[in-house]
N, C-alpha and C positions, 0 to 999 in steps of 0.2 A: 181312703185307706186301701195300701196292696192285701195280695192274698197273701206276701210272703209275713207280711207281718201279723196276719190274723195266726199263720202257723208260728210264726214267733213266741204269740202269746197262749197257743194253746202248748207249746212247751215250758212255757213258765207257770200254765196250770198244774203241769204237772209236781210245781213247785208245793204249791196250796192242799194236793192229794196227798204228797211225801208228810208235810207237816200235820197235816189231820190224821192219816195212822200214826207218826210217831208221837202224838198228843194223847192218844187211844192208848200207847202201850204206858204213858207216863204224863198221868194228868193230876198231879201233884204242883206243888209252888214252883219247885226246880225245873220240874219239865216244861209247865208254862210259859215260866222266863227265857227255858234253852227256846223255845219256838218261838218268844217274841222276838229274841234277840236275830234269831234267826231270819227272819220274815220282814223285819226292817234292815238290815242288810242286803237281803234280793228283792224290798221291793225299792231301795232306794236305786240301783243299776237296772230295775225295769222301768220306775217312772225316766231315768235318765236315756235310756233309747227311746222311748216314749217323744223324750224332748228330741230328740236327735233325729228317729225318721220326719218328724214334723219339719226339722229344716234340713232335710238331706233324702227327701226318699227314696225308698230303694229301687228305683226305675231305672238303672243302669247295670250292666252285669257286675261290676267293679264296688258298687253301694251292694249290689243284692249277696258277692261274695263273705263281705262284711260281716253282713247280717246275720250271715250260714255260720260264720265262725263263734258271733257271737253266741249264737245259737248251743254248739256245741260246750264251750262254755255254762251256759243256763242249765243244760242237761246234768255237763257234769256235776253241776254242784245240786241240785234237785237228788242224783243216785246217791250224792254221798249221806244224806239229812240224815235217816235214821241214825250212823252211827258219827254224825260231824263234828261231837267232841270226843271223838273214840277213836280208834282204828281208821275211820277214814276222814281227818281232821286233814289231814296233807290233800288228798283226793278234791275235798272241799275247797280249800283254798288256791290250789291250781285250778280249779273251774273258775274263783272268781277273781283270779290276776288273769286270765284268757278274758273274760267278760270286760273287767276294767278297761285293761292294753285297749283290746277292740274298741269300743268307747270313744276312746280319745283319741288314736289312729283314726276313725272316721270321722271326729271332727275336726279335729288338723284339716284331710284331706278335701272335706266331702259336704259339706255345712255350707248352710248359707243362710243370708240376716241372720249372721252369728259375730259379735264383737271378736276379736283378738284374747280380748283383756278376760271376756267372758271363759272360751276355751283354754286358756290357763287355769285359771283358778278351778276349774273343775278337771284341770288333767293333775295337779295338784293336790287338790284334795282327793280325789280319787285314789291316787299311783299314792298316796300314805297309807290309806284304808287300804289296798290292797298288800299292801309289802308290812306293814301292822296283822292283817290275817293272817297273811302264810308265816310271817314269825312267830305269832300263838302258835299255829298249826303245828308247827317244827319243835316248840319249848313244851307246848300239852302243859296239863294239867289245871293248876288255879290261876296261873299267869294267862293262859288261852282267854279265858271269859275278860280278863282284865285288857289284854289287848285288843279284843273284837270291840269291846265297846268305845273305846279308845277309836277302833278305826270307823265307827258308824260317825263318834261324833266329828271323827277328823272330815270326814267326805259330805257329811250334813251342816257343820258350823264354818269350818274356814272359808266354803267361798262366800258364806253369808257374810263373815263378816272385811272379806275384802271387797266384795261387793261396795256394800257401807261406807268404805274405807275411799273406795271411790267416787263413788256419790258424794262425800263431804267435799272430797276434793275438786267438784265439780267438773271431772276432766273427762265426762264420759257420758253418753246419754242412754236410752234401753237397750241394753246387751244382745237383745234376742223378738226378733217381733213372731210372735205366735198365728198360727191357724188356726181357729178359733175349731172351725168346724171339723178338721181334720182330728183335734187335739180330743174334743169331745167325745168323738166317735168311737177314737182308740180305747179309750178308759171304760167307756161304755160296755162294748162288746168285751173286753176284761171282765167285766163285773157280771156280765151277762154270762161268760164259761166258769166262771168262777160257782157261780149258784146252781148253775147245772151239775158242776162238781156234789155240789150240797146233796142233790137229785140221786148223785152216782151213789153215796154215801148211804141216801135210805135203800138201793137195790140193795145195796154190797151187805147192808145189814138184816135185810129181811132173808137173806138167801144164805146167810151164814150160821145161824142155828142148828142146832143138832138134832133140832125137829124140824117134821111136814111144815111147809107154811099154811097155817089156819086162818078164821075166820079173825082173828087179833090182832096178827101179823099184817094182814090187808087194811084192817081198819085202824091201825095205827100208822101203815105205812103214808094211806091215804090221807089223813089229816097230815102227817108230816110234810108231805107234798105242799100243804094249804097252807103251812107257814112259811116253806120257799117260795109260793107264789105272793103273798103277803110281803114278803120283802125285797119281790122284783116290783113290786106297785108301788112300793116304799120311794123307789127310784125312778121306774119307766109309768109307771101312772100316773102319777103325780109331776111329771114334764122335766123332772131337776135337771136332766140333760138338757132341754133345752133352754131354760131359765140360765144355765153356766154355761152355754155358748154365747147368749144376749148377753150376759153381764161382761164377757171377755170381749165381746167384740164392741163394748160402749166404751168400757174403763180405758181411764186414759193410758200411754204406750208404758211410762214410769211406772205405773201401777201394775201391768198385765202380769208381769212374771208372779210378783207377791200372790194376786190369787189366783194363780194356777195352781202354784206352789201350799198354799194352803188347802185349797178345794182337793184338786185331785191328786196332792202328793200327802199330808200328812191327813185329811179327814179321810181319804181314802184308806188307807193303810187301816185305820180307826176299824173300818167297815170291814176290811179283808178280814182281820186278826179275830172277828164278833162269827163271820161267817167258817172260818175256820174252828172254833171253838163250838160254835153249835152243832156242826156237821159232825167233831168228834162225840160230842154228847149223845146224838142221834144215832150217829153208830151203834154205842153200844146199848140203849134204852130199845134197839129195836131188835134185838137179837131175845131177848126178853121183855115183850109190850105189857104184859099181864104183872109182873114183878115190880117188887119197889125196885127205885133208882140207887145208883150207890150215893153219896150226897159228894163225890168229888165230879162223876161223872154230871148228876144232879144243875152241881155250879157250871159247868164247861155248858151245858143248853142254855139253864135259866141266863149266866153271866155273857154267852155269846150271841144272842137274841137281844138281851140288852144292850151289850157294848156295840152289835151294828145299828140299832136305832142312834144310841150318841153319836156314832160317827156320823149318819144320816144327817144328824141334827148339825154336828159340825159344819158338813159341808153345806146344809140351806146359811149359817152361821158368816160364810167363807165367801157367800156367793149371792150377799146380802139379799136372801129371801126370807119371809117372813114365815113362820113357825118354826124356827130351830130350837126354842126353849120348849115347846110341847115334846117336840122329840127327843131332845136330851134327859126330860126330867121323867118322859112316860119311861126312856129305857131304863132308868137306874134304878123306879118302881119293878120294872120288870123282872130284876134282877132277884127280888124279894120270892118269886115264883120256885128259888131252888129246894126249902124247905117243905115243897109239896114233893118233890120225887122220891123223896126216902116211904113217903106211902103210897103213892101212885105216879108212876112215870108217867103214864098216860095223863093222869090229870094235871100233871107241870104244864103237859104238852098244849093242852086245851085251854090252862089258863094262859098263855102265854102267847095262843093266838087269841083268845077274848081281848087281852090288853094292846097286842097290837093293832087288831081292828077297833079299839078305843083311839087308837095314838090317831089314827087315820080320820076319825069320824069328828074327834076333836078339831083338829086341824080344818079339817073340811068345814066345820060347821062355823068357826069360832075366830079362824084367825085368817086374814086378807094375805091372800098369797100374791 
């Protein structure tokens, strides 16, 4: 993996910070949905550079300009999030007709063990999902949301299923052969800025109070700490990275893409969207450690703690390792944990690392990894 791409990624972290404040100012059903839909959107155009440096990387000035532009792109649409069905809905969707374009310009150009057949259908489904955005963007209102999802599933189903359509036809054989260890690494270190993000979230929130920070602030902040580090073990202690490097580089070449595609495109995402929601939760439970939770804020902890253990779960699921039903079913218990915030934030907080050092100890104890 280049440096340019680690900077790649630490600006589409900046993706994940834009959504977790605007989660904060509106953590309601609507606003949930505006950041889901949000966040599968750009993370569908970040796993797809993802595939792209993996056959093209950016070791030539000509790939690495690419990259930049890309780049720029990513940004723009990260500035526009807070208001990207508002006011800066156009703003938004010219960052990701830049992102798309770039995309598929670079693998035209720039690709390799890359089928033909393959870079169509993803400049295709793409260049729909993009020109579907900026047409919401442009119409606004209740037809925006109608056409975004329209363009998610245009850029996530159509090449599935010409994909399919190919394969039946047997006129084609893997579109695309992967770097096993390149591809791991990428996602990894993603995950890895991502939960530091988590990290930034309890500063930004212990230091944002309109009081001293006290002896509460500290020992709240620090057990917060100890459920980010709980759920970097989740993943780097527990090997999954390297468990989904062996499984990619055994599975036969027909099969690679399916679980890449599963593992570290939609279990992943599963993961992002649980640490995204927790991190809003955390936000604001830490600005007030002593106080009951509000029980929307309450859900956004207990329900994003949960929902990255399922995803967790998914991907041991994706990447046929053994305990992904421990994890899936300890997070959706977990989930149970929101109705403690409305009396103690604090104690949501605590049960909710008891249950994940459950999820873990299970696992360890009981089931053959």
């Amino acid at each position: 993996m280049t440096t340019l791409e680690l900077f790649f990624d630490l600006v589409f972290v900046f993706t994940v910070t834009q959504l977790t404040a605007t989660l904060g100012q509106d953590h309601g059903w609507g606003g949930v949905g505006r950041v889901v839909l949000l966040l599968l959107l750009m993370w569908w155009m970040y796993g797809g550079y993802a595939w792209l440096t993996n056959a093209a990387p950016p070791v030539t000035p000509v790939r690495r300009a690419f990259l930049l532009v890309g780049m720029v792109g990513n940004f723009t649409m990260a500035l526009a999030i807070p208001h990207a069905y508002t006011t800066d809905r156009v703003v938004f969707a010219v960052g990701y007709l830049i992102v798309a374009g770039v995309h598929t310009a670079m693998y035209l150009t720039q690709a390799e063990r890359v089928t033909p057949g393959m870079v169509v259908q993803l400049g295709v489904g793409n260049g729909i999902a993009a020109v579907l955005i900026l047409v919401g963007a442009v119409v606004g209102g209740g037809a925006l949301v109608v056409l975004w999802v329209a363009a998610l599933a245009s850029e996530t189903l159509l090449p599935q299923l010409a994909a399919r359509t190919s394969v039946s036809r047997r006129d084609s054989g893997p579109a695309f052969t992967l770097r096993p260890a390149h591809f791991v690494e990428r996602h990894g270190l993603m995950l890895l800025i991502v939960l530091g993000e988590s990290v930034l979230a309890i500063g930004v929130g212990v230091g944002s109070g309109e009081t001293a920070i006290g002896v509460a602030q500290v020992m709240f902040a620090a057990v917060s700490l100890g459920l980010a580090a709980l759920l970097y073990w989740a993943y780097f202690g527990t090997h999954e990275d390297e468990a989904a490097e062996h499984t990619l580089e055994r599975v036969a070449p027909e099969r690679q893409q399916a679980v890449a595609l599963w593992s570290f495109g939609y279990a992943f995402v599963v993961v992002l969207l649980g640490i995204v929601l927790a991190a809003a939760g955390l936000h604001h439970a830490l600005e007030h450690p002593t106080a009951p939770l509000d029980i929307g804020y309450a859900a956004l902890l207990a329900g994003g703690v949960g929902v990255t253990w399922v995803g967790f779960g998914a991907f041991r699921r994706a990447v046929g390792r053994a305990g992904a039903g421990v994890r899936v079913v300890g997070g959706a218990v977990l989930v149970a944990a929101t109705w403690l915030g409305p009396v103690s934030g604090f104690a949501e907080l605590v049960t909710l690392i008891i249950g994940s050092v459950a999820i873990l100890v299970v696992e360890q104890r009981w089931v053959v990894a």
